[in-house]
C-alpha positions as CSV (number, residue, x, y, z in Angstrom):
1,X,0.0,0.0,0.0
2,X,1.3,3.1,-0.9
3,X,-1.3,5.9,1.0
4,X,-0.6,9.2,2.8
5,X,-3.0,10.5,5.3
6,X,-2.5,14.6,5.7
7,X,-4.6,17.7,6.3
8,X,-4.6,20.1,3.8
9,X,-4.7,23.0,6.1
10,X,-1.3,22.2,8.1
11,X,1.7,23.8,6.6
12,X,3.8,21.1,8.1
13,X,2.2,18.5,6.1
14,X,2.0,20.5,3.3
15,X,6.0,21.3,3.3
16,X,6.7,17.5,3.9
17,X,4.3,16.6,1.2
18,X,6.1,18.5,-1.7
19,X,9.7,18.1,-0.3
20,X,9.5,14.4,-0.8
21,X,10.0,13.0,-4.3
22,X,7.1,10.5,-4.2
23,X,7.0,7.2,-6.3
24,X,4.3,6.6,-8.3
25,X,0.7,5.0,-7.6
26,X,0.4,7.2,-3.7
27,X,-2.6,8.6,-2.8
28,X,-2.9,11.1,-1.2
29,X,-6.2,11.7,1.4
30,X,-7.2,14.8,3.4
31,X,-8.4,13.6,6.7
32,X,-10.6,16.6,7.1
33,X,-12.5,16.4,3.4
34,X,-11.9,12.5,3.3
35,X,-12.4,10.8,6.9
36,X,-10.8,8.1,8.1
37,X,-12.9,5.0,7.9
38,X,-12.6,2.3,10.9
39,X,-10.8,0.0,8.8
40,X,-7.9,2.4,7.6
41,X,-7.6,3.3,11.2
42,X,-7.2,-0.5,12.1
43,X,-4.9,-1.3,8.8
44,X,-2.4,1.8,10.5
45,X,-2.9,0.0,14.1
46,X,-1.6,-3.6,12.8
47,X,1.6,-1.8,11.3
48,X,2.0,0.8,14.1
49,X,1.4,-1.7,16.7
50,X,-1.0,0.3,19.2
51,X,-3.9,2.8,18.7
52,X,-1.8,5.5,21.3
53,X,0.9,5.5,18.5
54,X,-0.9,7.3,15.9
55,X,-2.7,9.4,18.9
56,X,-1.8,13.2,18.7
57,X,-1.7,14.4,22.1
58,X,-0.2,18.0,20.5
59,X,-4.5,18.2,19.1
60,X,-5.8,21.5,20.7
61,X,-9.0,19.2,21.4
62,X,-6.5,16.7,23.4
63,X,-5.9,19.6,25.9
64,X,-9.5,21.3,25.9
65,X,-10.9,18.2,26.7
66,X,-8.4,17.6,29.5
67,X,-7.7,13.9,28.2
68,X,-4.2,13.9,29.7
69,X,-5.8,13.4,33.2
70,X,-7.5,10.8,31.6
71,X,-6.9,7.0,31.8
72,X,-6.8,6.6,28.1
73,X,-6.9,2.3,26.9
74,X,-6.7,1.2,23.5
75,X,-10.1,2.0,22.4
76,X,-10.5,5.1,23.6
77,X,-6.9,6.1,21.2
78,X,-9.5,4.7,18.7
79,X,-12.5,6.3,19.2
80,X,-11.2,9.7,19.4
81,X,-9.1,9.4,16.6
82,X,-12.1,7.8,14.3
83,X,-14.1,10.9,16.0
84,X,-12.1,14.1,15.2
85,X,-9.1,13.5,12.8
86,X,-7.0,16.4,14.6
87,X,-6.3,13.0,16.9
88,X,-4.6,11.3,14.5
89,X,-1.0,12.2,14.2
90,X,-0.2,13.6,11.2
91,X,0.8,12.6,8.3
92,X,0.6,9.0,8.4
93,X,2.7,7.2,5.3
94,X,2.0,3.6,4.5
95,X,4.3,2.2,2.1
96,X,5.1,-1.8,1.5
97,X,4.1,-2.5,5.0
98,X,5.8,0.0,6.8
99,X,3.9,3.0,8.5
100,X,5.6,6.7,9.3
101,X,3.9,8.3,11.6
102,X,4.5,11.9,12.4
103,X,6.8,14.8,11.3
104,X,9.7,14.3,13.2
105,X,13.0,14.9,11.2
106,X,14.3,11.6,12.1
107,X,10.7,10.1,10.7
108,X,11.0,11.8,8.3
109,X,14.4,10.7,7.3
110,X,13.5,7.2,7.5
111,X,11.0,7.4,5.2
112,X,13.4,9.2,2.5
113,X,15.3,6.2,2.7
114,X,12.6,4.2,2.7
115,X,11.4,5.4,-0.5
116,X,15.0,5.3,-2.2
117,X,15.3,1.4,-2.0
């Protein structure tokens, strides 16, 4: 699967998305036109390998809500992340069975190389 999940509207994802030289056949979805259906959400849990990894805790919503003082399981990651998509950490590559969450530089970085093999 080759499959980016971004939002438009961020700049960072925006910058990332036309720094990288993409190979051909990705698609490209925009979480906020396009939302993410409970089985993309559960094909990005079985390569990430919980629902807290692809959990933004940086969302404005995380800290309005006041879900840090929260005891947060598995399925809660899941709900709010299938309920608002500023939960989901963004963006979210897929590519041959790897998954790149976030916009770190070293995440980044690893899917350059990635992408170059």
């Amino acid at each position: 699967m080759k499959k980016v999940y971004f939002l438009k509207t961020c700049s960072t994802c925006t910058r990332i998305i036309k720094d990288i030289k993409w190979p051909a056949g990705f698609e490209f979805q925009d979480i906020k036109q396009d939302a993410i259906t409970v089985k993309q959400v559960e094909e990005m849990q079985a390569l990430s390998g919980s629902y807290e990894a692809l959990f933004s805790k940086r969302a404005k919503l995380y800290k309005e809500m006041d879900l840090k003082n929260a005891d947060l399981k598995e399925a809660d990651f899941k709900h709010y992340i299938l309920e608002h998509y500023t939960f989901l950490s963004r963006p979210v590559i897929l590519f041959n069975d790897q998954i790149f969450i976030g916009n770190s530089k070293a995440t980044i970085e690893k899917l350059k190389a990635a992408l170059i093999q």
